[in-house]
N, C-alpha and C positions, 0 to 999 in steps of 0.2 A: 538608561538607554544611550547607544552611542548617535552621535551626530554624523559621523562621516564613515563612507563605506570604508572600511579598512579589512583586512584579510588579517586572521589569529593564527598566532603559530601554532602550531605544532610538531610532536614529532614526526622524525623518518619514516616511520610507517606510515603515517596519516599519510605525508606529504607522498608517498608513495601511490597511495590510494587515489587521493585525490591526480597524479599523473597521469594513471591508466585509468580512468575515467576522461579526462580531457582527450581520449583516442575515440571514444561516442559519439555517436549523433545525439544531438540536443533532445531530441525527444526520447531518449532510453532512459535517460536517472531520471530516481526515484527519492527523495529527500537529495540533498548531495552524498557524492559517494562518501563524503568524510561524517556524515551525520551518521551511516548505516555502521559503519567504522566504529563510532563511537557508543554508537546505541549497544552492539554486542558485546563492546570491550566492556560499558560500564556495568552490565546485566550479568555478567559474569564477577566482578566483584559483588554484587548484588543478593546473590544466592544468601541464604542460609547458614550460620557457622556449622550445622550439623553438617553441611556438602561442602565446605571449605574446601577440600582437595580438591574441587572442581574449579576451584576459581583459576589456578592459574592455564587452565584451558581457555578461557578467556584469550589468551594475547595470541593463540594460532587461528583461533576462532573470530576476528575482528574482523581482519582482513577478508575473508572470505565475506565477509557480509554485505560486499558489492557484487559477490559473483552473479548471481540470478541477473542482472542490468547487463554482464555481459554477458550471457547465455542465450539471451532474446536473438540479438545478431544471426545465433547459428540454428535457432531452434524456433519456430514462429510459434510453435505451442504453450512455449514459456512466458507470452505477456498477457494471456490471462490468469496468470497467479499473481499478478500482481494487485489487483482492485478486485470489488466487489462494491456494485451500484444501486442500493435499497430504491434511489427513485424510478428505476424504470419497472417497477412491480405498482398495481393499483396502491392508491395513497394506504389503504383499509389493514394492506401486508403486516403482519408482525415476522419481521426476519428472524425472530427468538424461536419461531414456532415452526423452523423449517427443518426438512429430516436431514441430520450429518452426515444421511448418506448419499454423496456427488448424485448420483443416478434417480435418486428419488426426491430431491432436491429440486432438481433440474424439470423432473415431469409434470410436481406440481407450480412451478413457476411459467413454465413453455416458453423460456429463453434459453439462446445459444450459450457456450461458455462464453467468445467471446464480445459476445453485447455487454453482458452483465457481469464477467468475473466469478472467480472460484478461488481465491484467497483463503476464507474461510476453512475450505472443504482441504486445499493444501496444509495449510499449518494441521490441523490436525491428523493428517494421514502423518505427515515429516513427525509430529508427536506421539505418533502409536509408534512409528518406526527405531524412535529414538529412545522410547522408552525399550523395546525389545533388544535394539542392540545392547544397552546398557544392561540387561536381564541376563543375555549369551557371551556378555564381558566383549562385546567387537567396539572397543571403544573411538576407534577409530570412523566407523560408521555413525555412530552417536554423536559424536562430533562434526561430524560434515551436516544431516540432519539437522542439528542443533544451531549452528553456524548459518542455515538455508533459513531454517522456521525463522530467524533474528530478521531476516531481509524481508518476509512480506508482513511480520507484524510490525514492524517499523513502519510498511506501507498503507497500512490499514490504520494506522494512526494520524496518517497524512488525509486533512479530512477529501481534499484532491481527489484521493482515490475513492471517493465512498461516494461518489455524483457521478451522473451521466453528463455534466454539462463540466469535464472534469479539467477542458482547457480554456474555457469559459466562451467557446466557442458557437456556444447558443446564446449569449449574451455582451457579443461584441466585446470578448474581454480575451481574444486570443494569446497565447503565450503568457496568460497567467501562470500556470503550473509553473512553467522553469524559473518567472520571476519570484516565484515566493517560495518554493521549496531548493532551488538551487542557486542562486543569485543573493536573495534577499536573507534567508535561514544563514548560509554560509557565511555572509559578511558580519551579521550580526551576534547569532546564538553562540554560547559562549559554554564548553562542554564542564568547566572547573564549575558550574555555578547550579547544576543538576541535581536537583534533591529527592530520585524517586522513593517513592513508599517502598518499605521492606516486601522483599516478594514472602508468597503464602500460598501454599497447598490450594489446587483449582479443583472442586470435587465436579464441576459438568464442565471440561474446556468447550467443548462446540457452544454453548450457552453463551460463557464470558465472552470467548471470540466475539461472537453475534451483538454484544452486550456493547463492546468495545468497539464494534461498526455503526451500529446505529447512533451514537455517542458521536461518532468521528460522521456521519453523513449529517446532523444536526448543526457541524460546526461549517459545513462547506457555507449557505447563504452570508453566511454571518464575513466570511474571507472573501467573496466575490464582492461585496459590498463594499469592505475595505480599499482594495484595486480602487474601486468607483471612486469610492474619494479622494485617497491620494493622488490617482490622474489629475480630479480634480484642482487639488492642490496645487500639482506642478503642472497647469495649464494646459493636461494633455502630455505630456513627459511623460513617458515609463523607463525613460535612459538617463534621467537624472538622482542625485542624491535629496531633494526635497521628496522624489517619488517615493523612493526607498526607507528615508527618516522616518515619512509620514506612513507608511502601510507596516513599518516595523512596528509604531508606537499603536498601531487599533489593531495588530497583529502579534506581537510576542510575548503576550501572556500565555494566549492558546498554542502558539510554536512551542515554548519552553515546556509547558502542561502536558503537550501531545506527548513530546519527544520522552520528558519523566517517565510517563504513565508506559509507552514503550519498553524504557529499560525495564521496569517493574513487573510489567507484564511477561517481560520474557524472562526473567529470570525465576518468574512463578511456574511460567510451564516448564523450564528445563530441570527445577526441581519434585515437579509434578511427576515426570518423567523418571526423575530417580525412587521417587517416594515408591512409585506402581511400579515400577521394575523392582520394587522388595529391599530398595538402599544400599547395594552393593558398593565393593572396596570400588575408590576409584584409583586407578592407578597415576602414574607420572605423566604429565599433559606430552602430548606433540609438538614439534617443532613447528610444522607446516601441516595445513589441509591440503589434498589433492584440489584441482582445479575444473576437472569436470563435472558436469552437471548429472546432480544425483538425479533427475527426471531419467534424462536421456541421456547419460555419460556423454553427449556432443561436449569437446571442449571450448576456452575462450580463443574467440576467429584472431589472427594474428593479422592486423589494418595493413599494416605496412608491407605484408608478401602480397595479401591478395585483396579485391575489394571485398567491402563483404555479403553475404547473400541475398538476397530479395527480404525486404522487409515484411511484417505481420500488416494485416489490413489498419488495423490501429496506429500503426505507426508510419505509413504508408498518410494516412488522415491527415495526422498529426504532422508531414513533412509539407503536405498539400498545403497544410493551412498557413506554415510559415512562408511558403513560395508565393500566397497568392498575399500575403502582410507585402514582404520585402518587393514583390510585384509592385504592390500600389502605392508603398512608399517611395521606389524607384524612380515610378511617375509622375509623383507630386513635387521627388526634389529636381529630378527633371525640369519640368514645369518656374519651381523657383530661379534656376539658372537661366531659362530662357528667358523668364519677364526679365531678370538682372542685366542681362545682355544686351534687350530691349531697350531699358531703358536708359541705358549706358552710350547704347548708339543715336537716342533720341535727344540725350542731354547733350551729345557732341556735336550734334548737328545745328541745337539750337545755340549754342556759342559760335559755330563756325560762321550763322548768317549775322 
């Protein structure tokens, strides 16, 4: 474990990534952009020697794999693919046993998409699709698909996204999320050090998905906890390196775990996807993915021409809760300058008499 935040090199692409990401509002990423970056690159080495040729789609495939975090900006229907929340269903729920199909999913649950997320129900739709392009040889399409599915399995790994209490915001633990998946992940987890299990043929993916949610909604208590302590440790600190040291070290087994199990999983279904499309030749990778978004072809908003659109309700939450944080801390450092002031003019006065 390291002791002090320090920031890991990486390459130009990474460092890329990670730039247009810093053009976000805080509450859009989703692991760090550089984790999602890294999950597709390594899932793509990861494949099969029978799909080898596939691997070096991998390096146009990377980068894409922060696109959907900026697609939300332009698209409000985009941030419920990113989670999916087993606790807001009666405790009794087995989410294994819910139909993969969006519409009949939804009827016997009688929640909105977004209260509860449709992650699930996304990767596998981007997984039939990905699988047919590769069937009709549009490899170009398979890839973008493929490079999409990478960004909310990534996310559904993030036990964050698998709670309703997913900023810890029911539990006086606001701005959790960006401290442990973007702050604390990023300074710490180390991608040369990733051991995931060889991918392998998925005969029911809506299952495994499911399999691989409830797994990641089990880890959420166990991370809120952590927060708890570490504050505790640093006296209430969530802006220091004791906080971070101490929530890395009852935290980065299951970050490192997640993030494995991520590239593993994704490299299982984009092989899954070759298997059922019949194993077609795969041709010579691409240079680049296009940038629009396979939902709704909206592209990424450009910050610096325009502002950008009205946010999703979720994220709109998620801005309230940080204004009414910096609100109250405002007032309390407030508060410290004017006792200081106080007492500055009171000691002056008692040496003047």
């Amino acid at each position: 474990m390291r002791s002090r935040l320090s920031l890991p090199c990486f390459p130009l692409a990474w460092a890329a990534a990670a730039l247009l990401l810093a053009g976000l509002p805080l509450s859009a990423a989703a692991w760090s952009g550089l984790q999602h970056v890294q999950i597709n690159k390594a899932a793509g080495r990861n494949v099969p020697q029978e799909m080898g040729a596939f691997r070096p789609f991998s390096r146009a495939m990377a980068f894409p794999g922060i696109y959907p975090d900026l697609w939300k900006e332009a698209d409000d229907s985009e941030t419920p693919r990113h989670y999916f929340e087993p606790d807001r269903l009666p405790p009794q729920t087995d989410i294994r046993e819910l139909s993969p199909v969006l519409a009949d999913a939804f009827a016997q649950m009688g929640q909105t998409y977004e209260d509860i997320g449709i992650a699930p129900w996304t990767i596998t739709d981007l997984l039939s699709q990905m699988t047919e392009a590769m069937r009709t040889n549009d490899w170009l399409w398979a890839a973008r698909c493929g490079a999409t599915l990478g960004h909310y399995v990534a996310d559904l790994h993030m036990p964050l996204h698998c709670t309703r209490n997913y900023n810890g915001q029911e539990t006086w633990q606001v701005g959790i999320h960006e401290r442990i998946e973007t702050d604390m992940t990023k300074a710490f987890f180390r991608a040369n050090l990733m051991n995931p299990a060889p991918a392998a043929y998925i005969e029911n993916p809506f299952r495994e998905i499911m399999e691989w949610t409830a797994h990641s909604a089990s880890l959420a208590p166990g991370i809120l906890n952590a927060d708890t302590i570490a504050k505790r440790s640093a006296n209430g600190r969530v802006d220091t390196e004791r906080y971070y040291a101490k929530l890395w070290e009852l935290t980065g087994d299951t970050i490192n775990r997640q993030i494995e199990d991520a590239v593993s999983h994704l490299s299982s279904l984009w092989y899954t996807a070759w298997v059922d499309a019949g194993k077609p030749a795969i041709p010579a990778p691409f240079e680049e993915l296009p940038t629009p978004s396979v939902h709704s072809n909206v592209d990424i908003p450009l910050w610096e021409a325009e502002a950008p659109p009205a946010a999703s309700a979720r994220s709109r939450q998620n801005r309230t809760y940080k204004l009414i944080i910096w609100s109250v801390m405002g007032f309390f450092a407030f508060l410290a300058v004017a006792s200081a002031i106080h007492r500055g003019i009171q000691t002056r006065k008692a040496k003047e008499q």
